[in-house]
Structure formats: structure tokens, C-alpha cells
N, C-alpha and C positions, 0 to 999 in steps of 0.2 A: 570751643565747642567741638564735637565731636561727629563727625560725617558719618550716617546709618551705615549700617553694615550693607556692601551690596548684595544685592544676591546673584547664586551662582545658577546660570542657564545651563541645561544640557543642551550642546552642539549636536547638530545631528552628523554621524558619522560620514566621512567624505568617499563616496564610490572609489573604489580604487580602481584605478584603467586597468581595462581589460582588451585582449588579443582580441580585436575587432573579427579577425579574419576566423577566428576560431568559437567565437563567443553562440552561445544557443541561450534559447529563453526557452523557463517551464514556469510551472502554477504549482508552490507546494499542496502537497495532499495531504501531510501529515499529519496538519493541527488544524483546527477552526479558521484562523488568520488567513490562509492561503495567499500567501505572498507571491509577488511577481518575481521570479528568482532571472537572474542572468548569470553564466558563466560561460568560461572559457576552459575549464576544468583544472586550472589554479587556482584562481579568486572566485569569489560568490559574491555578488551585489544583490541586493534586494528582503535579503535573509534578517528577518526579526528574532531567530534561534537559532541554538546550534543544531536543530535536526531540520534546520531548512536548507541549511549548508552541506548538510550530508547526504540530505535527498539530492541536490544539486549535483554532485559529486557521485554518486551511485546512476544516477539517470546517465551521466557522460559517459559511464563505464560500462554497465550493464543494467540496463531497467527493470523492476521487480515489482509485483501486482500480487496479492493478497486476491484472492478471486471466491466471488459469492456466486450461488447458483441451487439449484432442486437438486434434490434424488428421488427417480422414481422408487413408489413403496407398496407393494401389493400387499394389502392385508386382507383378513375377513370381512374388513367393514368398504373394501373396495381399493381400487387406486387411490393415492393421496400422495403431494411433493411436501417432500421433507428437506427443511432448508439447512444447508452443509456451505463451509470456507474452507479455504485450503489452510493450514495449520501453518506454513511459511510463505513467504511470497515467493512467484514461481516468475523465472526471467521469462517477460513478453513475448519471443520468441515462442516459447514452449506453448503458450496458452492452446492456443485451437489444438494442439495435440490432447493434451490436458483436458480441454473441453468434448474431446472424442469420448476418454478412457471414462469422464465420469456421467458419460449420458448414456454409455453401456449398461452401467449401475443399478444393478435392480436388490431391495430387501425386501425381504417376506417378514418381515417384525419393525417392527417401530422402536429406533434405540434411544437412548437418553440422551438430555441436553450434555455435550464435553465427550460424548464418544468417537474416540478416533475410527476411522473408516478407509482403506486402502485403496487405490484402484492400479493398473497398469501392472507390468509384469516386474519383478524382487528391483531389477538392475534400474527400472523407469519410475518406480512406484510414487503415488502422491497422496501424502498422506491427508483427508480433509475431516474437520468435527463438525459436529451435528450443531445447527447454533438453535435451533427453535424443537417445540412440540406440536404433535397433532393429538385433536381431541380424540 
């Protein structure tokens, strides 16, 4: 007689130690999942994909924000915010700068959704598109 075939479990993979002394926790942002990441910026523990390990990895380095927010829009039918992102992620450091140059920001038109829109000076510029409409 012949023994069932067993079946084969996936093991769940075994943390690899990581440099106590060095080790920081985040919460990926990238996907839905938002895993509990830990590194020491070697290893990544906690990463159910490889862009949780890269976020893990870019945070130790330099941390980077995609940043949503209005633009003021003077038209004929009055003021109205027209909602704009920054077209790259802008390292955390920079942000409240960034946040200066685009609440200076003023159109007199109302542009189309995917229009890029500049602010700050050629050497500082940041470039953000327009992600919504106003009626």
C-alpha cells in the first residue's frame, strides 16, 4: 500500500537578526498591506514585497513624500482650491519649504486634470499636476 502524498506547507520565513543597536521601525506606505517594517538598513524584517524593502531602505537614507495639497484659483466665478501633488516625492526635509513656495501660488484659469505647474525659483523648482476639477 502506498502512503498519501504529503503535502508541502509554506514555512514562514525566519527574521534574520538584525543590528539591535542600529535597527528603526516604519509602517510601509506603499501598498494597501502596510506592513510593520524593521531595519537596521541591511536587512528588512517585516516586508511582504520588494517595495516594502525598498521603502525600508530609502526611509534609513533619505525619506521621500509625494505631497497633496490646494492651489489657490482666482477666476470669474470667484476663489476656488484646485487640488495639485507633487509630480516626485520631495525628501521630508524640504517639505515646509515646498509648502511655502506652493501657497504663494496663485491662477487666474483653471488648468486641466495632468497639468504640470512649477513653483520656486529654475535652481529650487517643484514641479506639481493638477489631480482634480472644479465645476
Amino acid at each position: 500500500m502506498e502512503k498519501p502524498a504529503e503535502k508541502k506547507t509554506k514555512r514562514k520565513k525566519e527574521p534574520k537578526p538584525l543590528n539591535r543597536d542600529k535597527a528603526k521601525r516604519y509602517t510601509c506606505i506603499v501598498c494597501p498591506a502596510c506592513c510593520d517594517l524593521e531595519t537596521d538598513g541591511v536587512e528588512v524584517n517585516g516586508a511582504r514585497c520588494p517595495k516594502g524593502e525598498a521603502f525600508a531602505k530609502q526611509e534609513m537614507i533619505a525619506p521621500l513624500r509625494v505631497i497633496t495639497t490646494t492651489v489657490r484659483c482666482e477666476t470669474s466665478k470667484g476663489v476656488r482650491m484646485l487640488p495639485v501633488k507633487t509630480a516626485c516625492p520631495v525628501p521630508l526635509a524640504l517639505i515646509p519649504e515646498v509648502m511655502k513656495q506652493v501657497k504663494a501660488l496663485r491662477l487666474s484659469e483653471i488648468p486641466a486634470i495632468g497639468t504640470p505647474l512649477k513653483t520656486g525659483s529654475s535652481s529650487e523648482s517643484v514641479e506639481w499636476v493638477v489631480t482634480g476639477e472644479l465645476d
